[in-house]
Every structure is written in C-alpha cells, then in structure tokens.
C-alpha positions in Angstrom: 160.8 127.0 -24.4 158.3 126.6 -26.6 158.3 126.0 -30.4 157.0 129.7 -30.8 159.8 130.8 -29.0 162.6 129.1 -30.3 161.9 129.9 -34.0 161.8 134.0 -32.6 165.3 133.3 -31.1 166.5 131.4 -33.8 165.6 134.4 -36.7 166.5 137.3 -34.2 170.2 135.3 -33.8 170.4 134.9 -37.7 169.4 138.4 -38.2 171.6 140.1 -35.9 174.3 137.9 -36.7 175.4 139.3 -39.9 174.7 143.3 -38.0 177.5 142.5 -35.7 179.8 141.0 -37.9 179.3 144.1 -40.6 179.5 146.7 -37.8 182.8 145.0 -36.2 184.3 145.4 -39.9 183.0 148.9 -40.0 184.3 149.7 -36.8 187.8 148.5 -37.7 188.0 150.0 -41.0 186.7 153.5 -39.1 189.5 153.4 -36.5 192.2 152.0 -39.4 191.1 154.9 -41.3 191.4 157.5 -38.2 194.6 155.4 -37.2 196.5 156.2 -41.2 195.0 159.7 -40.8 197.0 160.5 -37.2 200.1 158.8 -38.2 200.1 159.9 -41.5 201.0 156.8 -42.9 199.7 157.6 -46.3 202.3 160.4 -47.1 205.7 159.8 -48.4 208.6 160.8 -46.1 211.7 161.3 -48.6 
C-alpha cells in the first residue's frame, strides 16, 4: 500500500474505533434497560 493509503486506514481505524466501542456500551445498557423493564427487577416484591 502506499503511504497515502495507509495514513487513510490508519485515521478511519482510530475514528471508528471509539464508534464501536460507544455503540457496544449503548447497546448493552439499551437491552439492560429493556431487560430490568421485562423482569421488573426494579420493583420491590414484599
């Protein structure tokens, strides 16, 4: 590859990077939230 192309790969890696690791903790905390929702897990049984 050329040097051209290896600085393109290298800032689209290090830009998407940080997009997949935000969306992955998005994605958990969205099905954690549906998750507590469904099971009511945030209601007191007594």
């Amino acid at each position: 590859m050329s040097v051209l192309e290896t600085v393109i790969w290298y800032t689209l890696g290090y830009m998407v990077m940080p997009l997949i690791f935000l969306g992955g903790y998005a994605a958990t905390a969205f099905i954690a939230c549906l998750l507590i929702d469904w099971l009511k897990l945030d209601q007191k049984t007594s």
